[in-house]
N, C-alpha and C positions, 0 to 999 in steps of 0.2 A: 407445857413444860416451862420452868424459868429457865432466866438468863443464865443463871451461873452453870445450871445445868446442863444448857445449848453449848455455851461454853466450854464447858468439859470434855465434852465428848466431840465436839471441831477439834479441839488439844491431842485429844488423844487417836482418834482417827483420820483424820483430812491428813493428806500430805502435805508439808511445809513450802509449801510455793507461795506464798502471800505473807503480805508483813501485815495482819489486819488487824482494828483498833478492838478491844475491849468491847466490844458496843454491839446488839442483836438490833437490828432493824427491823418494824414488826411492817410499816403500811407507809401509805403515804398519799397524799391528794394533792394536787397540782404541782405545784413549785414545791413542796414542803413534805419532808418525813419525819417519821416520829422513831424512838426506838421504844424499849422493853419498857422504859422508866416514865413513858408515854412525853419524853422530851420532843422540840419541835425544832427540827433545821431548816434553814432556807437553803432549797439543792441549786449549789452554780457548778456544781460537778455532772449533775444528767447521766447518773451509770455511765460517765467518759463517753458522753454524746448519742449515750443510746435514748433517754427517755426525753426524746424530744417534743411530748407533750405532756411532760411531765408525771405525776404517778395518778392511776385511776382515770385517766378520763371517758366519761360518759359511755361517747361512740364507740371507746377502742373497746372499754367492759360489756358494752351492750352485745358486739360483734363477736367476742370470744364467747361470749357463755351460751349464745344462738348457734354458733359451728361446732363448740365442743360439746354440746348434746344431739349432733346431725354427724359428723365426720371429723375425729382430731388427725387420722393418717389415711391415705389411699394410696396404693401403687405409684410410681412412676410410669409402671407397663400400662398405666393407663389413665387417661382425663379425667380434670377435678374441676367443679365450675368457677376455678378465682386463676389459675397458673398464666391462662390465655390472657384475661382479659386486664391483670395486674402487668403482665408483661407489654402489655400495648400501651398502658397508661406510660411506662417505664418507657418507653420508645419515644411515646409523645415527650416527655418532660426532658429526654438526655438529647433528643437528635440522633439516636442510633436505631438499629435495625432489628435484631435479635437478642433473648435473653436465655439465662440460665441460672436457675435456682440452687445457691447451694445454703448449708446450714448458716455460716459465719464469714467475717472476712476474708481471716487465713484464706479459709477452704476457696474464697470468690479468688484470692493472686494463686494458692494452685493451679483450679484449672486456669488460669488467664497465661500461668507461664507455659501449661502444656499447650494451649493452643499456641502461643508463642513456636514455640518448639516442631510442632506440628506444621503449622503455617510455613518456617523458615526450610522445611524437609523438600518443598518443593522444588526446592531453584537444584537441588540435586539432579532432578528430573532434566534443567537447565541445559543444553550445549555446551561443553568447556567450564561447566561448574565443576568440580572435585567432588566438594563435598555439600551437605546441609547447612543452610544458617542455625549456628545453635549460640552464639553468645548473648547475653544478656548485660546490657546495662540499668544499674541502678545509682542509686544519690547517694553520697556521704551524707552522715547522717539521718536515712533512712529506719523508718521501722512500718514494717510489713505482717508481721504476724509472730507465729511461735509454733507453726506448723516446718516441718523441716524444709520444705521448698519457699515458705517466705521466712526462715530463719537467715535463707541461705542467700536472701535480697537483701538481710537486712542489714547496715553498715555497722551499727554499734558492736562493738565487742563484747559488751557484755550479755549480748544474749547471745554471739556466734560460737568463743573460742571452746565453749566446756562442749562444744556437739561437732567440733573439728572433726574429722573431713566434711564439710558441708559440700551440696551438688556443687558438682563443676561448672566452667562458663561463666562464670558470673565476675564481675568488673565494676567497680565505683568512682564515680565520676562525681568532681568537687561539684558541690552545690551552687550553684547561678555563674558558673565559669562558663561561658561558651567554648573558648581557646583549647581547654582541656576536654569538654564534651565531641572538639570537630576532633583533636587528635586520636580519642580511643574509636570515633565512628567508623565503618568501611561495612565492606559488604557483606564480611561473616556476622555482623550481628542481626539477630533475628528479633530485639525489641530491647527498648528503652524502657524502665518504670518508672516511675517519679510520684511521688502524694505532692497533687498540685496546692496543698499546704502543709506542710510536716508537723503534725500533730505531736506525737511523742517525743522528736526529736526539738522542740520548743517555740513552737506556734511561726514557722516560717515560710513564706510565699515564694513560689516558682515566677520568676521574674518572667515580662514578659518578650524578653528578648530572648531568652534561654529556653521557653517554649516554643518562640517562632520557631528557633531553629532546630529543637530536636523534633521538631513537626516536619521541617524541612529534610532534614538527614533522615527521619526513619524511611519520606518518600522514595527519596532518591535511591534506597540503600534497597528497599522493599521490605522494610523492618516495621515492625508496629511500635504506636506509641499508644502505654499503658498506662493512665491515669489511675492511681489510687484516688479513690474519693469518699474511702469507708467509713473516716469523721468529717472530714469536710462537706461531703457531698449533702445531697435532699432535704436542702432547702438551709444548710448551717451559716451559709453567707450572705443571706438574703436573697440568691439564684439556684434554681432549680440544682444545680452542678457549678460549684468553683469554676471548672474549666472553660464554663459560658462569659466570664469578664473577657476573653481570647477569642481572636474572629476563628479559629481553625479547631477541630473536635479532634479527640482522642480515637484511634483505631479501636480500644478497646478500654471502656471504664470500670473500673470495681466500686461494689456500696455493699453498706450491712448496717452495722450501728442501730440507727431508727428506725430501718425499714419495717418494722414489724409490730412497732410500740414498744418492744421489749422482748414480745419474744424471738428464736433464734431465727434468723434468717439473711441470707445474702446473694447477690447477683452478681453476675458477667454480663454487662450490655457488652453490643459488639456490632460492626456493619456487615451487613449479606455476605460480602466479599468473605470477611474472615469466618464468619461465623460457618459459612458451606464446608471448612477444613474438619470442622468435628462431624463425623457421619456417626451411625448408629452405632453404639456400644463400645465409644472411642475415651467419651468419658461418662459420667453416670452419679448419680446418689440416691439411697436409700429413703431420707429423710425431706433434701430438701426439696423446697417449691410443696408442700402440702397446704391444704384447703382451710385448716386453720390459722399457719402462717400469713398466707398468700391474702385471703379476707380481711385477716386483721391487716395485713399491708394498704390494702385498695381503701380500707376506711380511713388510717394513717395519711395516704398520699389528700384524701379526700376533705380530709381535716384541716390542710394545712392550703389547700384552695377555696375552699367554702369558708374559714376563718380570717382570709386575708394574712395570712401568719408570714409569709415572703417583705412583708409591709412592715407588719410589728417587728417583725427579724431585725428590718435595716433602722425604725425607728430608736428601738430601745438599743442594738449597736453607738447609736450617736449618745446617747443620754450615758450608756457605760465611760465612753472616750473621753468624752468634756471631761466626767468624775473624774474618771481617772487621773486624766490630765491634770485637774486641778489638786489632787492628791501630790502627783508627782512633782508639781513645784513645792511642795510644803515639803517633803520628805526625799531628801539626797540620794536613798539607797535604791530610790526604783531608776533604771538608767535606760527603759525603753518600754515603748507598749506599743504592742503590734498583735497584725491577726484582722480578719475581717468577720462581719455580723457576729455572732454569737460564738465565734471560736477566738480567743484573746489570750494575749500569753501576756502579761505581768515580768518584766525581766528586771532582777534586784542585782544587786552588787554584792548581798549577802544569802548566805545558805537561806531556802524556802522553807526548808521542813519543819522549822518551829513555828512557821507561820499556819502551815497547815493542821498542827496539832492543836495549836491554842485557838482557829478560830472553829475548832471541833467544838471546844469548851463553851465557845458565845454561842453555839447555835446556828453554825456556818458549815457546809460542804463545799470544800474549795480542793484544788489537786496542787502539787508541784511535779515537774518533769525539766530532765533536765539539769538540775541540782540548785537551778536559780531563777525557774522560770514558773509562777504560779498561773496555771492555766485555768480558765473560766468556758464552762461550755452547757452554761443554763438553756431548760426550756426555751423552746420556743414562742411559748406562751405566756413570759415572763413578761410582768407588768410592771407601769411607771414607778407603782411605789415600792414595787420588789423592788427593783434598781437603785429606790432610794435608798432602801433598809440595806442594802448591801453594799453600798458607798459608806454608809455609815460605820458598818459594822468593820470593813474591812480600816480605816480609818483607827477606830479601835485598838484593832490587830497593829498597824503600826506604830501605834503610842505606845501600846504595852507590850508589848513580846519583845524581850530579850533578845539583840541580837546578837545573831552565831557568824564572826566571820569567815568568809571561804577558803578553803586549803589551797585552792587557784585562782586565777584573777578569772572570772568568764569572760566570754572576747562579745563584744557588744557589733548588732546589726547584722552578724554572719556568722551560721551554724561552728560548732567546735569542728576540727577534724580530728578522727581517728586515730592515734599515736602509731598505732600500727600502719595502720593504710597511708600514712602521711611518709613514714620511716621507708615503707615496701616502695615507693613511687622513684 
């Protein structure tokens, strides 16, 4: 089939949920994709942090097309040879206990809220307890999924108010305020979430005074604390898990993004304690943890130890920063760059999205989020002189693209808050 073809027929049947470019993408090998016109981009976008070893490689193709002529789906009612032993590896690299296989992220803070929920049911059981812990805190500016139980975490407005009433329980707490996280804390809550970097909401790090202590508050409270980690996490910051820079671990962590090479798949790490709350038939899936998934996982995780890739993660992080940096004194309109190993957010003074389109044009995948934050979340496998060509190119993009200025001022070093949630407070 051609492009315009392909084309046509996305137009006329796909439902309108994506704003997407003109462009059929056919393939792609390492850092770089091609589309229909057999053009060549350099990807600093990674499918939004999934193809973290970039497109095609060796071990992940050699592993899929070995399990997908042997078993692509098998029961959950019953054992497959990769579920167990992908999950041990998963135990080894986070420091928790237990796992659970779901398709995607969403589906991973689902069940993570209903164990949440489930967990907090106990203290009913309690002497002089009334009821269940059932509240839930989550971050301003949060994004959690697009499933309605992580629509229902998620702070931004624009993806909550058009699916109002969203589940109940649920509570936002200003981003790296302590003062305001002890005052919504107490004992009806049954868990805290946080993305101990906020990806979509514009490359922002969970400070680590404000994880001491809702590490502290969930003990005391007997609440869990839920680390989102489904861009940040396996391996995006040059640690196994974001939440390893902090001496205390997460009751319960979410991943997906990479885990799989690309294709779908996502976990629940969790400790003994909690994990004992889900008994048999309490939650469940069809799909996920399957033998194709789960192999191509184990090669994935495998790839990126046998590679030294934790190492090239934190070197080529330094070679982006300096670039960067040194961009940023040439050019007025970048007014921050933050974000650790391969997850970078670009914060301009001006609208991003012309940046985004025109460095389509050079031969560049880049993202904005945010409305002024150009976020970079290249392979893992990215090399010295990738980094050059992409200093340079982007370099480019600030000489010539047209700038658009903002309908708002952006607030520089700390997340926007919510007009609503600010107004409701």
């Amino acid at each position: 089939m051609n492009a315009n073809s392909i084309l046509q027929d996305a137009n006329q049947f796909l439902m309108p949920t994506y704003k997407r470019q003109p462009i059929v993408f056919t393939h792609g090998r390492g850092c770089y994709v091609y589309d229909s016109r057999g053009k060549k981009y350099l990807d600093f976008l990674g499918g939004i942090a999934v193809n973290a070893l970039g497109h095609a490689h060796p071990r992940i193709v050699k592993v899929i097309r070995r399990e997908a002529a042997r078993a692509i789906h098998l029961s959950n009612l019953f054992h497959n040879c990769y579920q167990g032993p992908l999950a041990r590896k998963l135990a080894e690299w986070s420091g928790l206990d237990r796992v659970f296989f779901s398709n995607s992220g969403a589906e991973a803070i689902e069940g993570a809220l209903k164990l949440a929920r489930v967990y907090g049911r106990t203290s009913a059981d309690t002497p002089g307890v009334a009821a269940p812990k059932h509240r839930i805190l989550a971050l301003e500016n949060s994004f959690h999924g697009r499933t309605f139980g992580a629509v229902s975490v998620t702070a931004t407005e624009k993806y909550r108010l058009p699916f109002a009433p969203l589940v109940p329980g649920v509570e936002f707490v200003r981003f790296n305020d302590v003062a305001d996280l002890e005052s919504q804390f107490d004992d009806t809550v049954c868990a805290i979430l946080l993305e101990t970097i906020q990806g979509e909401g514009g490359i922002y790090s969970v400070s680590e005074d404000f994880w001491n202590r809702a590490r502290a508050l969930a003990t005391e409270n007997g609440a869990l604390l839920i680390a989102d980690e489904i861009q940040c996490g396996l391996g995006r910051t040059g640690r196994y898990f974001a939440y390893q820079k902090f001496s205390s671990k997460p009751d319960v962590a979410v991943v997906a993004k990479p885990l799989a090479g690309g294709l779908p798949l996502g976990a629940i790490l969790t400790s003994e304690a909690v994990a004992q709350r889900f008994s048999p038939g309490l939650h469940g899936t069809t799909f996920g943890g399957g033998p194709l998934a789960c192999a191509t996982a184990l090669e994935f995780l495998s790839v990126i130890e046998d590679e030294k890739l934790l190492e090239n993660i934190r070197t080529r992080s330094t070679e982006l920063r300096e670039g960067l940096s040194a961009l940023a004194a040439k050019f007025s309109f970048i007014r921050e760059i933050r974000g650790e190993g391969l997850m970078i957010g670009i914060e301009l003074s001006i609208d991003g999205a012309p940046f985004v389109s025109e460095a389509m044009l050079k031969g560049l995948l880049i993202n904005c989020t945010h409305d002024f934050t150009l976020r970079l979340l290249p392979p893992f496998l990215v090399t010295r002189a990738q980094v050059r060509q992409f200093l340079r190119l982007l370099e480019q993009l600030f000489v010539t693209t047209p700038q658009k200025a903002p309908a708002l001022e952006p607030a520089k070093s700390a997340p926007p808050r919510p007009a609503a949630l600010a107004a409701a407070r």
